[in-house]
C-alpha positions as CSV (number, residue, x, y, z in Angstrom):
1,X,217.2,111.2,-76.8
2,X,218.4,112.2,-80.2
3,X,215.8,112.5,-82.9
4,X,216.6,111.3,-86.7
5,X,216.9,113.5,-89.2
6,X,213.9,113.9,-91.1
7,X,215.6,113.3,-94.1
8,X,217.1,110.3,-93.0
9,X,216.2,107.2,-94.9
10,X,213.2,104.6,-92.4
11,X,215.4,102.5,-90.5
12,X,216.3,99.1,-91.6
13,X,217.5,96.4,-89.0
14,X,220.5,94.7,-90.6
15,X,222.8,91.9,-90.0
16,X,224.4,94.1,-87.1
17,X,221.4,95.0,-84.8
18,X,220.0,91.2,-85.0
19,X,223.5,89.9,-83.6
20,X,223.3,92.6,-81.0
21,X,220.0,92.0,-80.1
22,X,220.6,88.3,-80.0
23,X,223.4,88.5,-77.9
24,X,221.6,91.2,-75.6
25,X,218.9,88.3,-74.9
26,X,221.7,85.7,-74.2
27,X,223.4,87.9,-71.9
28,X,220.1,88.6,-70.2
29,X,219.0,84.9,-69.8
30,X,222.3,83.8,-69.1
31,X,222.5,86.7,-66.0
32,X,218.8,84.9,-65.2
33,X,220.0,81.9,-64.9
34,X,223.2,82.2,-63.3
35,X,221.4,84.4,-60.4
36,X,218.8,82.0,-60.2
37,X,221.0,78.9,-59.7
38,X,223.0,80.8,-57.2
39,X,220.3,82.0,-55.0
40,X,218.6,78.2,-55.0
41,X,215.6,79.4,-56.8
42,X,216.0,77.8,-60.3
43,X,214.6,75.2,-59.5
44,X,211.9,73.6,-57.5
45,X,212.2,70.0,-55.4
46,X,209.7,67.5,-54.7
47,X,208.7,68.5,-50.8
48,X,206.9,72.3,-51.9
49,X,204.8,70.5,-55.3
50,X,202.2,72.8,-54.9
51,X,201.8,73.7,-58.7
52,X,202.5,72.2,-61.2
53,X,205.5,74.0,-63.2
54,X,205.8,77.2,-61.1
55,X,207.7,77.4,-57.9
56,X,206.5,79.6,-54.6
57,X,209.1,81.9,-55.0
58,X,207.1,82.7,-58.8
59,X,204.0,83.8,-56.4
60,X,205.3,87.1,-55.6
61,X,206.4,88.3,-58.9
62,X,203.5,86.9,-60.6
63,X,201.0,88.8,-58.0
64,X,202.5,92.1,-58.6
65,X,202.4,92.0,-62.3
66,X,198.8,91.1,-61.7
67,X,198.3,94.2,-59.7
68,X,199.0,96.2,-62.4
69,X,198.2,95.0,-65.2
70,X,194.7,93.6,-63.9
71,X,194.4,96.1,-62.4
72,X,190.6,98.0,-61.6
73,X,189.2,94.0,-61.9
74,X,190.4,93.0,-59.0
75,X,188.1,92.7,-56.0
76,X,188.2,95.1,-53.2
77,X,187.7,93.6,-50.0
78,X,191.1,91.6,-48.9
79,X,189.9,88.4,-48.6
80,X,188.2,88.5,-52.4
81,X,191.4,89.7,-54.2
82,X,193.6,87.1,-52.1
83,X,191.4,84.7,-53.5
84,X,190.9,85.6,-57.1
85,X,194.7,86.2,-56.7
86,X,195.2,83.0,-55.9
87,X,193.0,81.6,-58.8
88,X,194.5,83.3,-61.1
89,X,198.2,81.9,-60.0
90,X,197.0,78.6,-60.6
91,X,195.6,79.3,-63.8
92,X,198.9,81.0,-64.6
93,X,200.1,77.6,-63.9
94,X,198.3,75.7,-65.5
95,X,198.8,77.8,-69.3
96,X,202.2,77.6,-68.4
97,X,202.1,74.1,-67.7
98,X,200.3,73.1,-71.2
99,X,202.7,75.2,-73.5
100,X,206.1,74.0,-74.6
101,X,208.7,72.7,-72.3
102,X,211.1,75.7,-74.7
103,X,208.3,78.2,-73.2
104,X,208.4,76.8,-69.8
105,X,212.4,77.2,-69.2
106,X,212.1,80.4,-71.0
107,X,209.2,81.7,-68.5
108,X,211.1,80.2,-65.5
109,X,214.4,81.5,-66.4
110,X,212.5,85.0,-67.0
111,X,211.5,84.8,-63.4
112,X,214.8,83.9,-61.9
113,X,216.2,87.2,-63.9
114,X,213.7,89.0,-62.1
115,X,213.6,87.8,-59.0
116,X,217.6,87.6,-58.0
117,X,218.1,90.9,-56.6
118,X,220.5,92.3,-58.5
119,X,219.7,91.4,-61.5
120,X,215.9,92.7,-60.9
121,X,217.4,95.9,-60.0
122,X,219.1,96.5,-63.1
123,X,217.0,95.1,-65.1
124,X,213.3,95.8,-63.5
125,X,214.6,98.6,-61.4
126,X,212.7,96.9,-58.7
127,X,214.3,97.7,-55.3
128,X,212.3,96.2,-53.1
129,X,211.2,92.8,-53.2
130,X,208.1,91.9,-55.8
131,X,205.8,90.9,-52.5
132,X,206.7,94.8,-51.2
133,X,207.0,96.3,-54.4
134,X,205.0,99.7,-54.8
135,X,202.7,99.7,-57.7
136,X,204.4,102.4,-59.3
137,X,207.5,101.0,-59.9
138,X,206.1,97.5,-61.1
139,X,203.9,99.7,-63.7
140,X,207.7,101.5,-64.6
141,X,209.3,98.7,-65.0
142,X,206.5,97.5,-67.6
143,X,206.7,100.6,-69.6
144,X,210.0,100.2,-69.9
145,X,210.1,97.0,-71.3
146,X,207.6,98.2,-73.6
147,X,209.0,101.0,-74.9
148,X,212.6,99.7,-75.1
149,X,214.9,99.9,-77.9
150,X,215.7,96.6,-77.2
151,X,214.0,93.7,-78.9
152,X,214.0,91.3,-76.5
153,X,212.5,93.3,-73.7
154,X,209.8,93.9,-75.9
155,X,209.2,90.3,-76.3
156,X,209.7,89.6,-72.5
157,X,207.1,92.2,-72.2
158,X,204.9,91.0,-74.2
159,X,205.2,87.9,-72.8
160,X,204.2,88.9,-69.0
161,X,201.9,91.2,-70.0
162,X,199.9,88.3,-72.6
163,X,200.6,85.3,-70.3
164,X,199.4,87.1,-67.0
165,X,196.4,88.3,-68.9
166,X,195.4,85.0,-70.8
167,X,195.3,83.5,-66.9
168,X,193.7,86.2,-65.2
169,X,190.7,85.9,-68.2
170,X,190.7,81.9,-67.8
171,X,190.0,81.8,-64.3
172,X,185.9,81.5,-64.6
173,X,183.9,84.6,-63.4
174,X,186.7,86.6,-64.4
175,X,185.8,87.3,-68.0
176,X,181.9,87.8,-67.0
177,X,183.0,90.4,-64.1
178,X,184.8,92.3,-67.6
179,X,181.5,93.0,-68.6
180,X,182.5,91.6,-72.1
181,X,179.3,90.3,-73.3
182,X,181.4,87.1,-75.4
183,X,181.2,86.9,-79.3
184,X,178.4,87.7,-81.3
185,X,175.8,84.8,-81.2
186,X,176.1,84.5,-85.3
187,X,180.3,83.7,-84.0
188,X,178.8,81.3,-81.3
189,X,176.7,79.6,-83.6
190,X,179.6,78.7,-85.7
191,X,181.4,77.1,-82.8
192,X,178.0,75.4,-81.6
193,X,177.4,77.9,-78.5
């Protein structure tokens, strides 16, 4: 990657790189959405109401991110990480559930990008699918996003990374087993705690 001079003037995103990155997002959503519809996974019908915005085929994708970016708090035996797993899916859910219905389509068409297959492998470099997916290329995928020159990867970053965190946290037992110790008791005593 090139370097700027270093007497180059701070760069200043103009008219120009907003269009582009505009137009990048649309392109991205759009891809999304037209994979999504065409693999049947846009959207969910009554018989499989298990949650209440997600669909099953969101399980997968959402577990993964989990696994990396939860992380060390997960349980170790099997049968304790399926269930704080599943917990946490639900509680994923449920945020989802109680935000906008902008946020939801934008979340949901999100996950159709990335779960189509080719558009997850362009755009997640994912090969495999998210339930097989090896750690290391799920935790790739995120740094990529992160790192990217390109706005709204950043924000679709951010948004995976806040969302799955903010549901992982929720879930009670979850923030104790953190060992975060909660606010200071003058910052509880203001909120009647």
């Amino acid at each position: 990657m090139l370097s700027r001079h270093p007497d180059a003037a701070p760069r200043n995103p103009g008219r120009r790189e907003f269009l582009r990155d505009t137009l990048a997002g649309s392109l991205l959503l759009a891809t999304g959405a037209l994979g999504g519809g065409l693999s049947g996974c846009s959207r969910q019908d009554g018989a499989e109401k298990r949650f209440l915005l997600l669909r099953e085929s969101d399980v997968p994708l959402i577990e993964a991110l989990m696994a990396v970016i939860i992380g060390p708090r997960l349980p170790d035996p099997a049968q304790a990480r399926s269930e704080a797993l599943e917990q946490a899916v639900f509680s994923y859910d449920s945020l989802l559930y109680h935000t906008s219905a902008a946020r939801h389509e934008e979340i949901l068409e999100l996950f159709d990008l990335l779960k189509f297959p080719l558009t997850r492998i362009i755009f997640a470099g994912v090969w495999q699918g998210w339930s097989k997916a090896p750690e290391e290329e799920v935790r790739g995928f995120l740094a990529r996003w992160k790192s990217s020159d390109a706005r709204v990867l950043n924000q679709a970053y951010d948004a995976l990374v806040r969302t799955t965190q903010q549901a992982w946290y929720a879930v009670p037992g979850h923030l104790a087993a953190s060992s975060y110790p909660g606010p200071p008791p003058h910052a509880r005593a203001l909120f009647g705690n």
